[in-house]
N, C-alpha and C positions, 0 to 999 in steps of 0.2 A: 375131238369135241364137236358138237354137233352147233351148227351156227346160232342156231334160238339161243342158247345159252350165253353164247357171245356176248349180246346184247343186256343178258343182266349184269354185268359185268363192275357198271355203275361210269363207265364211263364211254365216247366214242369209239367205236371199232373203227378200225382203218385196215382194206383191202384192194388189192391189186390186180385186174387182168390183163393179161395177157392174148396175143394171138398164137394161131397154131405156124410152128417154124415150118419151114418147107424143105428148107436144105440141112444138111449137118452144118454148114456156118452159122446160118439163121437159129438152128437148135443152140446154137453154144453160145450165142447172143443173147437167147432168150434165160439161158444159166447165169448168162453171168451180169445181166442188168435182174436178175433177180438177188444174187450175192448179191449187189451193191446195196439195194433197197431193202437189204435184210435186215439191215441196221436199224431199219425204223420201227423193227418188232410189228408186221402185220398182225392182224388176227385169221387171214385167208386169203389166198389166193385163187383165182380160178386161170382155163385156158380156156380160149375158146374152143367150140367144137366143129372141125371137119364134115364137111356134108357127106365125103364119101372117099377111099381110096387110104393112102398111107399115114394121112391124117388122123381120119377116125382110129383106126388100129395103132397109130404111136399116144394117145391121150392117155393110154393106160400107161404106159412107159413112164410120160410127162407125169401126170398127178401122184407115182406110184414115187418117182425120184424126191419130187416135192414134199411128201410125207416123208419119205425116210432120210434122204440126204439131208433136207434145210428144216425138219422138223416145223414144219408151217401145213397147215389141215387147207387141203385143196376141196377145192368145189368144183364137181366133174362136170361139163355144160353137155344138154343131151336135148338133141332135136330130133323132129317128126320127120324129118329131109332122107328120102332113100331109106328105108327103116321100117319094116316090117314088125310087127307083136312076135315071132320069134327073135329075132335082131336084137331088139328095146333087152327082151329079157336076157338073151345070151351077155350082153352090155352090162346088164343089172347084176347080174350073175360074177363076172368079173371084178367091175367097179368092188363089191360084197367082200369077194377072195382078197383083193386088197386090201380091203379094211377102209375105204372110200366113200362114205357113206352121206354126202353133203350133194347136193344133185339141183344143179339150176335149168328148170324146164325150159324149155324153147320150142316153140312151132318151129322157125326156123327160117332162113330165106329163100327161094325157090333158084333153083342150080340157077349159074351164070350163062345168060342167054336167055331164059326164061321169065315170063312175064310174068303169069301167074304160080301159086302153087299146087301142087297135086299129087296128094300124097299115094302111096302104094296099094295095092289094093286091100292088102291087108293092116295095114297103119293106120297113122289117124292122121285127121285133118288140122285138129285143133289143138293148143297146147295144155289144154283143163283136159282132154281126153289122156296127154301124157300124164299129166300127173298124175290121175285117179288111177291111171295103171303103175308106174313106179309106186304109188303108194300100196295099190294092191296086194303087187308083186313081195314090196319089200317095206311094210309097214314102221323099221324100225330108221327107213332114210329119212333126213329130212330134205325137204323139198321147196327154192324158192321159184320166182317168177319174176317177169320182167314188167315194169311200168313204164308211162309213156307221159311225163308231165303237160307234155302239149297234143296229148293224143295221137294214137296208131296211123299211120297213112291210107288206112283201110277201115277203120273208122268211118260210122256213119256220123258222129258227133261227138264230144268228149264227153257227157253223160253214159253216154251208151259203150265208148270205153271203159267208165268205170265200172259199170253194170258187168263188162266182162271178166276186169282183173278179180269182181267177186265173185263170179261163179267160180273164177281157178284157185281161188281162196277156199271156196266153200267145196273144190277137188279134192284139198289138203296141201297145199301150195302153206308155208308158214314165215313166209316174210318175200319181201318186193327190193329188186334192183332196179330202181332206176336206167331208162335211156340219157343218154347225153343230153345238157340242156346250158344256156349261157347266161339265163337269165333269174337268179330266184327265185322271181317271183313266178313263175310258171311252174317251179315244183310248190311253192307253199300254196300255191293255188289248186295244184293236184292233191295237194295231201288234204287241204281241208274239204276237195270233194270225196274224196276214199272216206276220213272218218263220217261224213253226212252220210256218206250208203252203207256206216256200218262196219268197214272193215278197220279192223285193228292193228292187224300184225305190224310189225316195222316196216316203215319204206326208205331204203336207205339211196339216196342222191348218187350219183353218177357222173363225175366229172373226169373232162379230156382235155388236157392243156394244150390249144392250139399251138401246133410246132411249125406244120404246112397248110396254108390258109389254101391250097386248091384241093387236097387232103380232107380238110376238115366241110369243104363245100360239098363234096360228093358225097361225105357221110350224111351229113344235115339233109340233103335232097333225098337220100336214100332211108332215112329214121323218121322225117318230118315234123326233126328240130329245125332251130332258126340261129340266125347269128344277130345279136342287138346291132342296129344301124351305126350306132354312132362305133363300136367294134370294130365293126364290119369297114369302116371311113379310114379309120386310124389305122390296119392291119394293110386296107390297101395303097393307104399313103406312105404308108416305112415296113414298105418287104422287106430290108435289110432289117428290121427287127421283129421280124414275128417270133419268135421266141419270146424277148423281153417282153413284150403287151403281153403276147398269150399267158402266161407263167403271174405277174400282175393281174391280171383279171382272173385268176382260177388260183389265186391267193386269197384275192378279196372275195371271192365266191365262195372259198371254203371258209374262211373266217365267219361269213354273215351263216355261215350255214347253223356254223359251231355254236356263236351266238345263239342260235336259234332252239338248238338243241335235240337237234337230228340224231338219228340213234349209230349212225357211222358216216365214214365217206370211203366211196369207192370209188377207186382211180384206174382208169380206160390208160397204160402205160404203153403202149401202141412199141412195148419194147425197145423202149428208151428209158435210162438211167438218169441221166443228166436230166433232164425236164423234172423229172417228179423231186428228187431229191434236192434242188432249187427250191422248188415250192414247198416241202414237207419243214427244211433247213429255214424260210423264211415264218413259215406257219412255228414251228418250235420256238424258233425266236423272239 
């Protein structure tokens, strides 16, 4: 089922990602904290995507198990990172053969060690040039994008962020995943600048239950999210509870979200069970 559809559904979708395993331990890790979460009947899952190496080449493995094993529609993550326009398509081509047809665009982060990015010379720079081409390539995928509630770290402003998530809209990009954020009010802030420039599609929140407060510090520095202060007090006053607070606050974040009437939530499970199914078991309740 293609994800737009999701969303008429009449009620919250609720989705999972995950990262790319590195080892066969880390792989059977990422299997079987997905069993566990199976329970809560997602609407989709995604993996992350591998910049380069046995990563990228096992995604198809991953999402191909996902569909068929756990009967749950994977969303295949595909960046500009190392990635030529024969590459992108042999990718496209594949993901297709599968039957995989859910594709969340990504520019991408520039390899480890590197400052900036720079894509190939035949590739693209930007993630609206990915999509126009998956869309080209394969008109019948669909295709989301990523949002940034407190704006891109490359960003020249957060208007001008938005200005871009509508160009990758107006690529063919057909709904927004949220980055990580801890604050509501910086996604209901984003969203009501998205509908003021016009764009419509669903933007669906992105929450990560702080489990490792040094963890969740180098994400935030590296995405140019924020942790709320008083959070931030409380998390480094009782290290022996980061759990408890984190899972508390990404309760109450998901609730006000619910409230609010967001068209899903998507949960960053950093392949861990126990965390999300705490909160999910607390939220049901």
């Amino acid at each position: 089922m293609k994800v737009p559809e999701l969303f008429q559904k009449g009620e919250p979708t609720l989705s999972f990602e995950f990262f790319p395993p590195k080892t066969p331990e880390q792989e059977e890790r990422l299997f079987s904290t997905l069993k566990a979460l199976q329970r809560f009947d997602p609407d989709f899952v995604s993996v992350t995507y591998g910049a380069m190496g046995r990563s990228r080449e096992m995604s198809f493995t991953w999402v191909d198990r996902i569909k068929r094993q756990y009967a749950i529609e994977p969303v295949a993550h595909l960046t500009c990172v190392n990635a030529g326009r024969d590459d992108i398509a042999r990718q496209l081509d594949e993901f297709d053969r599968l039957g995989v047809t859910n594709i969340l665009a990504l520019r991408g982060d520039p390899p480890e060690g590197e400052k900036d990015f720079t894509p190939p010379a035949d590739g693209f720079k930007l993630a609206k040039e990915l999509v126009a081409f998956i869309k080209q390539r394969k008109p019948h995928f669909t295709v989301g994008v990523a949002g940034f509630p407190e704006g891109h770290p490359r960003s020249a402003s957060l208007d001008a962020d938005v200005d871009y998530l509508k160009q990758k809209i107006a690529a063919g990009a057909e709904y927004v995943i949220t980055q990580l954020f801890f604050d509501n009010q910086h996604y209901f802030a984003f969203l009501k600048r998205c509908r003021q420039a016009g764009i419509t599609v669903p933007i669906v929140p992105g929450l990560m239950p702080i489990t490792n407060l040094g963890q969740i510090k180098k994400m935030t520095a590296m995405s140019g999210a924020s942790i709320p202060p008083e959070l931030l007090a409380r998390l480094e006053k009782n290290p022996m509870e980061t759990l408890k607070i984190g899972g508390q606050h990404t309760v109450a974040q998901a609730h006000g979200l619910l409230t609010a009437g967001v068209p899903g939530l998507h949960f960053f499970v950093l392949n861990q069970a126990e965390p999300i199914s705490t909160i999910l078991s607390q939220l049901n309740s």
